[in-house]
C-alpha positions as CSV (number, residue, x, y, z in Angstrom):
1,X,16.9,-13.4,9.0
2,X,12.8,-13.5,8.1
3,X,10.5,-13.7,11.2
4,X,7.6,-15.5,9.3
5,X,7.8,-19.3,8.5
6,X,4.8,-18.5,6.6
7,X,3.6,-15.4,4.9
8,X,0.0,-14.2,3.9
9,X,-1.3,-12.0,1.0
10,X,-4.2,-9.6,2.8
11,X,-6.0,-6.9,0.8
12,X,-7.6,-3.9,2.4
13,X,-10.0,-2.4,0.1
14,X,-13.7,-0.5,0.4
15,X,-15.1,3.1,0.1
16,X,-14.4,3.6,4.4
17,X,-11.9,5.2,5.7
18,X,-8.9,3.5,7.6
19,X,-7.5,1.6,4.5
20,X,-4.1,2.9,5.0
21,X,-4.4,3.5,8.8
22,X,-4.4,-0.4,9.3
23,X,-1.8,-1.1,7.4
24,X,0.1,1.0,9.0
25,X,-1.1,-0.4,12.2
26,X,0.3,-3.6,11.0
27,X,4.0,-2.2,10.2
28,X,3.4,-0.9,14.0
29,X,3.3,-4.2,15.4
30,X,5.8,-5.1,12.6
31,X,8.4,-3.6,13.8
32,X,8.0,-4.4,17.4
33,X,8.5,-8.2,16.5
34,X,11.8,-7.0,14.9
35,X,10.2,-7.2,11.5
36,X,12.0,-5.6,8.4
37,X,9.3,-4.0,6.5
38,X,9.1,-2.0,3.1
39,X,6.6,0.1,2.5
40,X,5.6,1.7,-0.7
41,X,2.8,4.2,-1.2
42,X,1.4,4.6,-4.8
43,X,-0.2,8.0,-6.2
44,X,1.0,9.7,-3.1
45,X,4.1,12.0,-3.1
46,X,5.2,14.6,-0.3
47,X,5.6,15.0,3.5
48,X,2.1,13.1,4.3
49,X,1.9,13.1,8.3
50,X,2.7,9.0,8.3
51,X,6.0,9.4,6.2
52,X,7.4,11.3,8.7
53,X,6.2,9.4,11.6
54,X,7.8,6.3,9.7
55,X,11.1,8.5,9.2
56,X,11.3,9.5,12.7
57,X,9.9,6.6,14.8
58,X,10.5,3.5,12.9
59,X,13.2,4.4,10.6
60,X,15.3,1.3,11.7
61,X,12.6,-0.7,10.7
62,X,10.9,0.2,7.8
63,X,11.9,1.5,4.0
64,X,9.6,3.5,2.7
65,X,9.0,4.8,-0.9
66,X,6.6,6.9,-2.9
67,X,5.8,6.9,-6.5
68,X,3.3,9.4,-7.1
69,X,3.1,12.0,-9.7
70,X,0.3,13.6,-6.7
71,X,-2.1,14.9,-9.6
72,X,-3.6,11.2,-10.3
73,X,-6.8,12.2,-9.0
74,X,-7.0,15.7,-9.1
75,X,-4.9,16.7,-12.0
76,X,-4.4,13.4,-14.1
77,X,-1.6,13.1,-16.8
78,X,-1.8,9.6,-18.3
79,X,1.3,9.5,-19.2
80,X,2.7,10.5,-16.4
81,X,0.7,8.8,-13.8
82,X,1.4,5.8,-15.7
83,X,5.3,6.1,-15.7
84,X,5.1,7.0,-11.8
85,X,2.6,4.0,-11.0
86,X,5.5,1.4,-13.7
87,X,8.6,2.8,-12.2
88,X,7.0,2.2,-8.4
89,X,6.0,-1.2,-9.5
90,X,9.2,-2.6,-10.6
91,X,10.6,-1.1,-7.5
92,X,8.0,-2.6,-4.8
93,X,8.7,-5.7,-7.3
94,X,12.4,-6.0,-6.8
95,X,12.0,-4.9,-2.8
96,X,9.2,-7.9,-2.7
97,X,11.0,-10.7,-4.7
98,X,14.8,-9.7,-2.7
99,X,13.4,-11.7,0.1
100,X,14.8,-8.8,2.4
101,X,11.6,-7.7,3.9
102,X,9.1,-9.9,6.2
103,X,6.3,-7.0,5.3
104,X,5.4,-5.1,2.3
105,X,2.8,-3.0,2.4
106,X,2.1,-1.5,-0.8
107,X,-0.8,1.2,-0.4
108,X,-3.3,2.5,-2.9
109,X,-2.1,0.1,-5.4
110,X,-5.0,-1.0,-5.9
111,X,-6.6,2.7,-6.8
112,X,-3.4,2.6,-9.6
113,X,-5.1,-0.7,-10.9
114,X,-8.1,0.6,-11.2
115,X,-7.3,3.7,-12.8
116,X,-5.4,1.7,-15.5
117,X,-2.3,2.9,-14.1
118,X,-1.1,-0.8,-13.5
119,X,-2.8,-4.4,-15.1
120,X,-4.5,-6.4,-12.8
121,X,-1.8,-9.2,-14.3
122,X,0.8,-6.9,-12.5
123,X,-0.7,-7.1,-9.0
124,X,-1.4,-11.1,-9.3
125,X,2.3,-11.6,-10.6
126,X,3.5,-9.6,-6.8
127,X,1.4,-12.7,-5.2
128,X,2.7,-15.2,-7.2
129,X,6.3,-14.3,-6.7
130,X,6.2,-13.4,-3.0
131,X,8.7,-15.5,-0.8
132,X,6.8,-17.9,1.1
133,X,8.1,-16.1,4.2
134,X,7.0,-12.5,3.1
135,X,3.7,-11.0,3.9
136,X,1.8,-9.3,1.4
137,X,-0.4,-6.1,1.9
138,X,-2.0,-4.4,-0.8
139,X,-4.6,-1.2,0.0
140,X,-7.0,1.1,-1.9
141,X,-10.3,1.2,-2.9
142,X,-11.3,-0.9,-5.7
143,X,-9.9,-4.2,-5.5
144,X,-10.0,-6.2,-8.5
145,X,-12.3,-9.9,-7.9
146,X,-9.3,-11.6,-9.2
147,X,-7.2,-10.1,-6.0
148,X,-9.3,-10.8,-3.8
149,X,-9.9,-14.3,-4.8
150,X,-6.1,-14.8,-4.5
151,X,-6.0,-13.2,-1.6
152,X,-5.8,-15.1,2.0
153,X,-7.0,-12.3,3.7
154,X,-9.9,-9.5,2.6
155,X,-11.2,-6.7,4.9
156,X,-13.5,-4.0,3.4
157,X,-13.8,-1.1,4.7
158,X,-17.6,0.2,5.0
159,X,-18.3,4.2,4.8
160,X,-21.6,4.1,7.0
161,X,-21.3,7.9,7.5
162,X,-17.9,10.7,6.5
163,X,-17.5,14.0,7.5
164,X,-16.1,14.5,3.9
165,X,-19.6,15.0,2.2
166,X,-20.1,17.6,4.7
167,X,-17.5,19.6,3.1
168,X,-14.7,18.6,5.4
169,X,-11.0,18.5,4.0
170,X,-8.4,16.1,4.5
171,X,-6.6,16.8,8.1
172,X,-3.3,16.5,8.7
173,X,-2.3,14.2,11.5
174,X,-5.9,12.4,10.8
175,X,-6.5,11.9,6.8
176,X,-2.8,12.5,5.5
């Protein structure tokens, strides 16, 4: 049975960090309401530090998925970032549209958009066929104007100062 009478589309987008960390924050809180969440992480494969946390400590509560290739950004293949980014979309589409889920988070979609990964069409279909009870999160830098016009809810990050241009590295447990 869905928990929401009402669901919301919200879009966390902007060059600061914590993008990913909030929604994630939301699947928290989620979950402790008795939520059933899905959660699906675009251009990001592997044993990142919050797929395990999600396996181990809210398992019960949330699905999770990837459908990166992992190279999108580092070692692109068109071809096949763009059959990872399609095959994740009809699968965050057919988890969204079952009505099963009261959350779907679907991270870094947005980054899949804007690298021409996914149509900006594809990510304002999700909102138009979400079940009025299903909340809607979609993350990643770069959010299309035509997202977040849709959207109900918009929060942009803002990078005032990263220890990445200082030569830092991602850190597990903190960045992935």
């Amino acid at each position: 049975m869905n928990k929401l009478s009402e669901g919301k589309v919200q879009v966390y987008t902007g060059n600061g960090k914590g993008k990913t960390t909030a929604a994630l924050g939301l699947m928290l809180r989620a979950a402790g309401a008795g939520m059933d969440i899905y959660f699906g992480q675009f251009m990001k494969t592997g044993d990142t530090s919050e797929a395990e946390a999600l396996r181990r400590f809210l398992g019960h509560a949330v699905t999770m998925e990837q459908y990166g290739s992992g190279g999108e950004l580092f070692g692109p293949d068109r071809e096949r970032d763009t059959a990872c980014a399609r095959a994740g979309y009809e699968k965050a589409r057919a988890a969204l549209v079952s009505g099963r889920y009261d959350l779907v988070v679907l991270d870094e979609i947005l980054v899949a958009e804007h690298l021409g990964l996914l149509a900006v069409a594809d990510l304002l279909r999700l909102m138009d066929e979400r079940p009025e009870h299903t909340e809607l999160v979609l993350t990643g830098r770069w959010a299309a104007e035509q997202v977040m016009q849709r959207a109900d809810l918009v929060t942009e990050m803002g990078e005032v100062k990263h220890y990445f241009h200082a030569g830092v590295p991602a850190r597990t447990g903190i960045e992935m």
